[in-house]
C-alpha positions in Angstrom: 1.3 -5.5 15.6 2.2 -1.7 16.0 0.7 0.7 14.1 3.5 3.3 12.3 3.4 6.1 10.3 3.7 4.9 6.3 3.9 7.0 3.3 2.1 6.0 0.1 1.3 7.4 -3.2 -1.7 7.1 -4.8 -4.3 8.0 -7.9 -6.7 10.3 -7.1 -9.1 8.1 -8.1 -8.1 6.4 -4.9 -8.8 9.5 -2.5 -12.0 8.1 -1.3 -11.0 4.2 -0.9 -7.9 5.8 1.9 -10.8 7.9 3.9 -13.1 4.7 3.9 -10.3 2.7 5.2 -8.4 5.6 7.3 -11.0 7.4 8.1 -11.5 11.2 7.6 -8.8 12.8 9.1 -6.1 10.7 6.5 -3.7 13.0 5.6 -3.3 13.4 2.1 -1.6 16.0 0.4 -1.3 16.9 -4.1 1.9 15.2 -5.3 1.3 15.9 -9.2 -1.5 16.5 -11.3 -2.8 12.7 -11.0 -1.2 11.6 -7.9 -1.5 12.1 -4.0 0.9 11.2 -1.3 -1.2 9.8 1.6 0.3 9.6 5.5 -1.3 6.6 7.6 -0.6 5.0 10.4 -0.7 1.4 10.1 0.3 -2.1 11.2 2.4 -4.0 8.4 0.5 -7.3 8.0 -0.2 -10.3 5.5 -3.9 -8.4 5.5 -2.7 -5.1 5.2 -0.7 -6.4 1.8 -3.2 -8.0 0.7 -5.4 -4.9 1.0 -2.8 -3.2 -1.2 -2.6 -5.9 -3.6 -6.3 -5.7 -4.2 -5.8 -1.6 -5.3 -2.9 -2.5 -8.1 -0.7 -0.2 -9.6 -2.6 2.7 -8.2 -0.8 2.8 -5.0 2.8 2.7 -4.0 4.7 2.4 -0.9 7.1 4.7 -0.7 8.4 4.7 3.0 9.9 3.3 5.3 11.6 1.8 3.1 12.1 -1.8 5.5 8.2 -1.7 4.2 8.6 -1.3 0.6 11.5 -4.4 0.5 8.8 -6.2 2.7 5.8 -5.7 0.4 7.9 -6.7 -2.8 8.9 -9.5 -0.9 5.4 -11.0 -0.5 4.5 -10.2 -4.3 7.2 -11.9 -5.5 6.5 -14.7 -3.2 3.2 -15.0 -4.8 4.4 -14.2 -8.5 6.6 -17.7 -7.6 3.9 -19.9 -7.0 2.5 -19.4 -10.4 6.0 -20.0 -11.8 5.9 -23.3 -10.5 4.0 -26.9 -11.8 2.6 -27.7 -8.0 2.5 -25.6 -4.5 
């Protein structure tokens, strides 16, 4: 998969679980008073959403925005399944 840039915004409380996963030099800059937008380049996968899913509310996608219809799209898929009696 190729890697590309991707904008997200986090919680701070969050500054630390992006440098374990991006590394050090993850470039993160003060949105508001609880919130960081982060810059990392990554590969859009099942994994990667997954990931993402596992951090909750404290993170958002907020570009490119191909990304953000594409990680809705997989939530929803999975809200579905529990919608329904049998998979």
């Amino acid at each position: 998969a190729i890697r590309r840039q991707r904008q997200m915004c986090i919680r701070d409380s969050l500054t630390g679980v992006m440098i374990d996963r991006f590394g050090k030099e993850v470039a993160m800059r003060r949105y508001d008073e609880t919130r960081i937008r982060v810059r990392v380049s990554v590969a859009v996968s099942r994994e990667f959403f997954g990931w993402l899913a596992g951090l909750g509310a404290a993170v958002r996608i907020e570009s490119p925005e191909p990304v953000v219809r594409e990680y809705r799209e997989y939530l929803e898929t999975i809200l579905k399944t529990y919608g329904e009696q049998e998979l």
